[in-house]
C-alpha positions as CSV (number, residue, x, y, z in Angstrom):
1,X,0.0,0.0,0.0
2,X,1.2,3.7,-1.0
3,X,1.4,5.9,1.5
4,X,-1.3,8.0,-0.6
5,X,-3.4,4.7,0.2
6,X,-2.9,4.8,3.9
7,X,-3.7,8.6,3.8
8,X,-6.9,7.8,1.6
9,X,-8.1,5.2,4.1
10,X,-7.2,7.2,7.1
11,X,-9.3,9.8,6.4
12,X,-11.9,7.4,5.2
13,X,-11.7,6.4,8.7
14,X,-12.5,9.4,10.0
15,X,-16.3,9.5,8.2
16,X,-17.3,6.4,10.3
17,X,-16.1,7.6,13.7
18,X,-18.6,8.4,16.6
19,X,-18.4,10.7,19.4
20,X,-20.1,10.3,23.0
21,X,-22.8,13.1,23.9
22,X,-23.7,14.5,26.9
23,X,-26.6,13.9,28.9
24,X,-28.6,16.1,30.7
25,X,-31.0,15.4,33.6
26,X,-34.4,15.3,33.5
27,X,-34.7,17.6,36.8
28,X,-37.9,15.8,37.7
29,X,-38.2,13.8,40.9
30,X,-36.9,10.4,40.0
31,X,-33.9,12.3,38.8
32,X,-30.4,13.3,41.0
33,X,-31.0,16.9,40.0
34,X,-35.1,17.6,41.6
35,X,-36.3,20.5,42.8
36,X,-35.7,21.4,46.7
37,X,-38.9,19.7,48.4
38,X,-41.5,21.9,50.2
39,X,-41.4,22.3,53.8
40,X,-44.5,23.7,54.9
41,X,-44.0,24.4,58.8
42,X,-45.7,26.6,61.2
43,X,-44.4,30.2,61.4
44,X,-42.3,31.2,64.5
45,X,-39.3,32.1,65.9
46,X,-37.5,28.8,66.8
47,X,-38.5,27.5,63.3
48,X,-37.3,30.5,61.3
49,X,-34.2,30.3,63.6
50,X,-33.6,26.6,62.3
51,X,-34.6,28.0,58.4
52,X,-31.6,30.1,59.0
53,X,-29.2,27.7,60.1
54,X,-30.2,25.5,58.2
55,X,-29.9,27.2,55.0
56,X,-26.1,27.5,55.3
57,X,-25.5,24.4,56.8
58,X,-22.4,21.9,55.8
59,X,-22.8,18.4,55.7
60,X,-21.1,15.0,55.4
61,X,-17.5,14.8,54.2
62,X,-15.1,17.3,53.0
63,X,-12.1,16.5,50.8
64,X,-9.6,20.0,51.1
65,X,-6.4,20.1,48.9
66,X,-3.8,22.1,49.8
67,X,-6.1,22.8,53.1
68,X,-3.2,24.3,55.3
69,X,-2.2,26.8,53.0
70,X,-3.5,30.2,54.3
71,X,-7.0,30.2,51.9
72,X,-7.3,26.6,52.6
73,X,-7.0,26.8,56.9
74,X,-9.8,29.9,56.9
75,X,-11.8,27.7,54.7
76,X,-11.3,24.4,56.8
77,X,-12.1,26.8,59.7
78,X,-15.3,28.0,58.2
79,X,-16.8,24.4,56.9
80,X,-16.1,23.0,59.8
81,X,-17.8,25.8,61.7
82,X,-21.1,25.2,59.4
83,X,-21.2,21.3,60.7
84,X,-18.9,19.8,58.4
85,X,-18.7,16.0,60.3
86,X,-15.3,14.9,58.8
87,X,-12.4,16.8,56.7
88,X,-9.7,15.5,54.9
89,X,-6.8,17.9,54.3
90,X,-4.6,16.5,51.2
91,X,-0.8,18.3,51.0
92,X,2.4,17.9,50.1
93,X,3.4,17.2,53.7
94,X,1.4,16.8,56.4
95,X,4.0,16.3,59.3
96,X,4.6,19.4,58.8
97,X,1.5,20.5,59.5
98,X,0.6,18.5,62.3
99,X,0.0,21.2,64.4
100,X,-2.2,22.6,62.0
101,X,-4.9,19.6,62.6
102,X,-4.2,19.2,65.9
103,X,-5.5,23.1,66.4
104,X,-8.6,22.3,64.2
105,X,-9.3,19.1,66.0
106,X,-8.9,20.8,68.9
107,X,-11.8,23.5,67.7
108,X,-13.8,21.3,66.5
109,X,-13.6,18.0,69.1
110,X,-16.9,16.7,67.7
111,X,-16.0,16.3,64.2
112,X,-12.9,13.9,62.3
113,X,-9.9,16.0,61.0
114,X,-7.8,13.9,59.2
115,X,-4.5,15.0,57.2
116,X,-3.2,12.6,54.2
117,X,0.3,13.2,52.1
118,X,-0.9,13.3,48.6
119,X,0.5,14.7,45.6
120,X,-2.4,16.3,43.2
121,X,-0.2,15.6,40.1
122,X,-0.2,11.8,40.8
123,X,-3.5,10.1,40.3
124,X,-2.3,6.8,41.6
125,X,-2.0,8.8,45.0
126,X,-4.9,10.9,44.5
127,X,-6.9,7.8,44.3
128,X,-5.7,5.7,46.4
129,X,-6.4,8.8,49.0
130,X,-9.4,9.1,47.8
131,X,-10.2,5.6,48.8
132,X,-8.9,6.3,52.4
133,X,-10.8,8.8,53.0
134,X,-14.1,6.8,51.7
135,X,-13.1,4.1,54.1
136,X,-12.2,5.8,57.2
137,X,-15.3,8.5,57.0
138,X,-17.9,7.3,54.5
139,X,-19.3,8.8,51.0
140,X,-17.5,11.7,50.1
141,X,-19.8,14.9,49.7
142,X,-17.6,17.8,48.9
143,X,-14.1,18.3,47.1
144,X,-12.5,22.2,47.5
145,X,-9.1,22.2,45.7
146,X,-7.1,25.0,46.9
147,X,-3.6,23.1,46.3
148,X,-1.3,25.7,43.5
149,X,1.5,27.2,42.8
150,X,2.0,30.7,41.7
151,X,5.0,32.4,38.9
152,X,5.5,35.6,38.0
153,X,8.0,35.5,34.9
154,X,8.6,37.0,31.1
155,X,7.3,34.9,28.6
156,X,10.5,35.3,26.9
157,X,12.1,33.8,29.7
158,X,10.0,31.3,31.2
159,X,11.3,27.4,30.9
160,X,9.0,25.5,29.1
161,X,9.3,23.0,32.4
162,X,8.0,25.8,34.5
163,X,5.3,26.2,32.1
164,X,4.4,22.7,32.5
165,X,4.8,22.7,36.5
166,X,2.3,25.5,37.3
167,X,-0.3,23.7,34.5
168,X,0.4,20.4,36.3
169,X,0.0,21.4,39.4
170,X,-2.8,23.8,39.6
171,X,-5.4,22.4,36.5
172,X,-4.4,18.9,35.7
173,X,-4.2,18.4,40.5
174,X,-8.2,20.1,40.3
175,X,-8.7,17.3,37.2
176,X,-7.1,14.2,39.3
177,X,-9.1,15.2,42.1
178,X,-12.5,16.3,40.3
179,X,-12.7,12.6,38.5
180,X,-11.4,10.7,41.6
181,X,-13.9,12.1,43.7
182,X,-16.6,12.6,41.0
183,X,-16.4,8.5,40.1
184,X,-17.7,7.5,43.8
185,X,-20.0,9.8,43.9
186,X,-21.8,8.7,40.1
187,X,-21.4,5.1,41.4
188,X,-22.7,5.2,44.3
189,X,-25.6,7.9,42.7
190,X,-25.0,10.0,45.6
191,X,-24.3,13.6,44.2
192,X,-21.9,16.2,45.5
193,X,-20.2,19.3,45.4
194,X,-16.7,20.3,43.5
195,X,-15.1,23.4,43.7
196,X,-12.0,25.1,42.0
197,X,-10.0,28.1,43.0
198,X,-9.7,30.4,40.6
199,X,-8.6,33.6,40.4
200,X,-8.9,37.4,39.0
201,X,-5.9,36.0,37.0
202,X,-8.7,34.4,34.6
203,X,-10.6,37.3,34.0
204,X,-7.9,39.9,32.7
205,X,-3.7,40.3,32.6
206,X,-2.7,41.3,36.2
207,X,-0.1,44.5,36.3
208,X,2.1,45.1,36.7
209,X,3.6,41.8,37.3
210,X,3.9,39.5,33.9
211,X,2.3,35.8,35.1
212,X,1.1,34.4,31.3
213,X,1.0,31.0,32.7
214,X,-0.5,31.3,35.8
215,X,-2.8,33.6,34.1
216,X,-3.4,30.5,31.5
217,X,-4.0,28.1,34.1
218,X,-6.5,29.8,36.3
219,X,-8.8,30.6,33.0
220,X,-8.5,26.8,32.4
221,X,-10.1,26.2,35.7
222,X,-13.0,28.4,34.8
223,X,-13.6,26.5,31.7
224,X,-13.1,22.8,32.7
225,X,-15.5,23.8,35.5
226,X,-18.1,25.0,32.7
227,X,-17.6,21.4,31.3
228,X,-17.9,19.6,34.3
229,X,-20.9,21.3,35.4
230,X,-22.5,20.2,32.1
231,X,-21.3,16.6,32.2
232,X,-22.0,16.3,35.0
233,X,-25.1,17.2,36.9
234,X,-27.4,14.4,35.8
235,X,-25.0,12.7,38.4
236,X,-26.4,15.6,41.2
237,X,-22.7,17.2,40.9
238,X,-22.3,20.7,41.2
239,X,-18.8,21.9,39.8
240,X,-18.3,25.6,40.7
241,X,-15.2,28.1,41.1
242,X,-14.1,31.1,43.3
243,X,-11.9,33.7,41.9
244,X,-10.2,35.3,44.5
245,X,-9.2,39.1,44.0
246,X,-5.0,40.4,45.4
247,X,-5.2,38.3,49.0
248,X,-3.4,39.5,52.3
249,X,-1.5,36.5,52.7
250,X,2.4,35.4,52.9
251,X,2.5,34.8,48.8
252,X,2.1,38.9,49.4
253,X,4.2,40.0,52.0
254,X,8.1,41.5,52.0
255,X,10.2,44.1,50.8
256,X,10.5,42.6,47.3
257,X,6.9,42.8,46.8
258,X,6.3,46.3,48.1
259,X,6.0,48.2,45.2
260,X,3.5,45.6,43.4
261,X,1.1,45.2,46.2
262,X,1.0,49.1,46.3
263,X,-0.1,49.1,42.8
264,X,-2.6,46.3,43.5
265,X,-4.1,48.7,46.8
266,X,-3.9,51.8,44.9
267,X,-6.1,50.3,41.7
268,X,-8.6,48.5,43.9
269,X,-12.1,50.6,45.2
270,X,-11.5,49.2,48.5
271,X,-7.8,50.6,49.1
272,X,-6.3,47.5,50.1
273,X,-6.3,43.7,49.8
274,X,-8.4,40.9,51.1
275,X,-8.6,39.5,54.2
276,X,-8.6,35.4,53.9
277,X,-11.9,35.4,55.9
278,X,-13.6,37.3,53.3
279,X,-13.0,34.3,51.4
280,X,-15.1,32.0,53.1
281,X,-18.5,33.5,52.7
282,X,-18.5,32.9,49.1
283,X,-16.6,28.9,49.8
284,X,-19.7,28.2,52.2
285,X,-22.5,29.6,49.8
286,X,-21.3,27.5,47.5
287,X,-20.2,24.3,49.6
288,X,-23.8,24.5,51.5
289,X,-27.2,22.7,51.3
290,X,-28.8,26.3,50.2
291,X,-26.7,26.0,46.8
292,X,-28.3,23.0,45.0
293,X,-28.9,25.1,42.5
294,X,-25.6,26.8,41.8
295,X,-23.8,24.6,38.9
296,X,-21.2,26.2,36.5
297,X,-21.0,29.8,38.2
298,X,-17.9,31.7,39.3
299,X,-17.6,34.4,42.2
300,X,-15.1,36.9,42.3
301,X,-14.0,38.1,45.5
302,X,-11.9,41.1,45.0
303,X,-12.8,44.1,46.6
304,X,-14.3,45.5,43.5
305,X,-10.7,45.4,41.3
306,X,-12.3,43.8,38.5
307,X,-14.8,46.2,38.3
308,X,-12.8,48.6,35.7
């Protein structure tokens, strides 16, 4: 055969492929996707106390990645805080964080904090952790990936393997983790919540500081949470994303950085930068039992510096 022939009959080929198509719940009650059921309850002060609690409440089990970085900890703080009964913490290294869980467990003596050593760029680990977690505590509920790295380099300059390190890490980890969690929860028809940190960084080029792949990365969390929340919600998974806005955390601090994070104040409505427990309102709207209906959405939290 020429190699015309074999380029004739691979594109041949090509006309009798098939592709696999999406499908889309039925939202009715049978379904994984049905509408919140009617309470219909006397009116008074102890229940509309309980509406309230209730409608913010965190249930079941948590799955955090890089959950003793600073965004992470406020977060684990505030889920825990809203009745979350178990929390896994996935990082790099836990031992070194020891006293980190032991503080939390401390806080929190009627729920299960539990740390694991898991790199997000290995999906042999992620699942096997993954599996842990499902043995020691139950059905999985919630996944919050917060595990990243940040760069801030000239595109003329940057190594390709860096390129490759900050993609690995921050959107192929949140991948690993969205389909080692996401399988469970389809198998076992149990539904959940995912959720991605993302960041101003996907919505427009920061200044003053040159970050293209960061930049990259973060707007590829945006989008493979836009396909995940299509793919998967007849499975009763929600797949959302925070963007956080310039954060007053150690990534920010020192002398080296002064002159950017005066820049970042100076073009932000507020004056300044965010506190990490500002975070957390938005992480628990979308983690709670009040957000069954919030699938594919993003919230910025930035002070306002998006705004022009």
């Amino acid at each position: 055969m020429t190699t015309q022939q074999i380029l004739d009959d691979d594109r041949a080929q090509l006309t009798k492929r098939s592709i696999p198509h999406m499908v889309l719940s039925s939202g009715d009650a049978s379904s994984l996707t049905p509408a919140p059921a009617q309470k219909n309850r006397p009116v008074s002060e102890e229940n509309n106390q309980a509406s309230a609690l209730n409608r913010f409440a965190i249930n079941g089990i948590a799955i955090v990645t890089g959950g003793t970085g600073t965004l992470g900890l406020a977060s684990c703080n505030a889920l825990l805080e809203h009745g979350l009964s178990h929390l896994a913490i996935f990082d790099l290294s836990i031992a070194s964080s020891e006293w980190t869980i032991a503080i939390l467990q401390g806080r929190f003596p009627k729920a299960t904090v539990m740390g694991f050593d898991v790199d997000v760029t290995d999906e042999v680990a992620v699942e096997a952790a993954v599996e842990q977690v499902s043995s020691h505590f139950g059905s999985i509920n919630h996944l919050l990936c917060f595990s990243g790295i940040v760069g801030c380099f000239d595109v003329l300059s940057t190594p390709t393997a860096t390129w490759r390190r900050i993609l690995d890490v921050n959107t192929t980890g949140a991948f690993i983790c969205a389909q080692a969690v996401a399988k469970p929860m389809v198998e076992q028809q149990s539904g959940g919540s995912i959720m991605f940190t993302a960041s101003i960084s996907a919505h427009r080029v920061n200044y003053s500081q040159p970050q293209a792949a960061y930049n990259v990365i973060k707007a590829a969390l945006i989008t493979l949470k836009n396909c995940l929340a299509a793919e998967w919600a007849c499975y009763g998974i929600r797949t959302k994303t925070i963007s956080p806005g310039y954060m007053d955390t150690i990534l920010n601090e020192g002398d080296g950085i002064a002159d950017a994070r005066r820049i970042w104040e100076e073009r932000n409505p507020t004056g300044r930068l965010g506190a990490p427990s500002e975070l957390t309102g938005a992480v628990i709207m979308l983690t709670s039992s009040s957000s069954t209906y919030l699938n594919g959405c993003d919230i910025v939290v930035d002070g306002g510096g998006s705004a022009f």
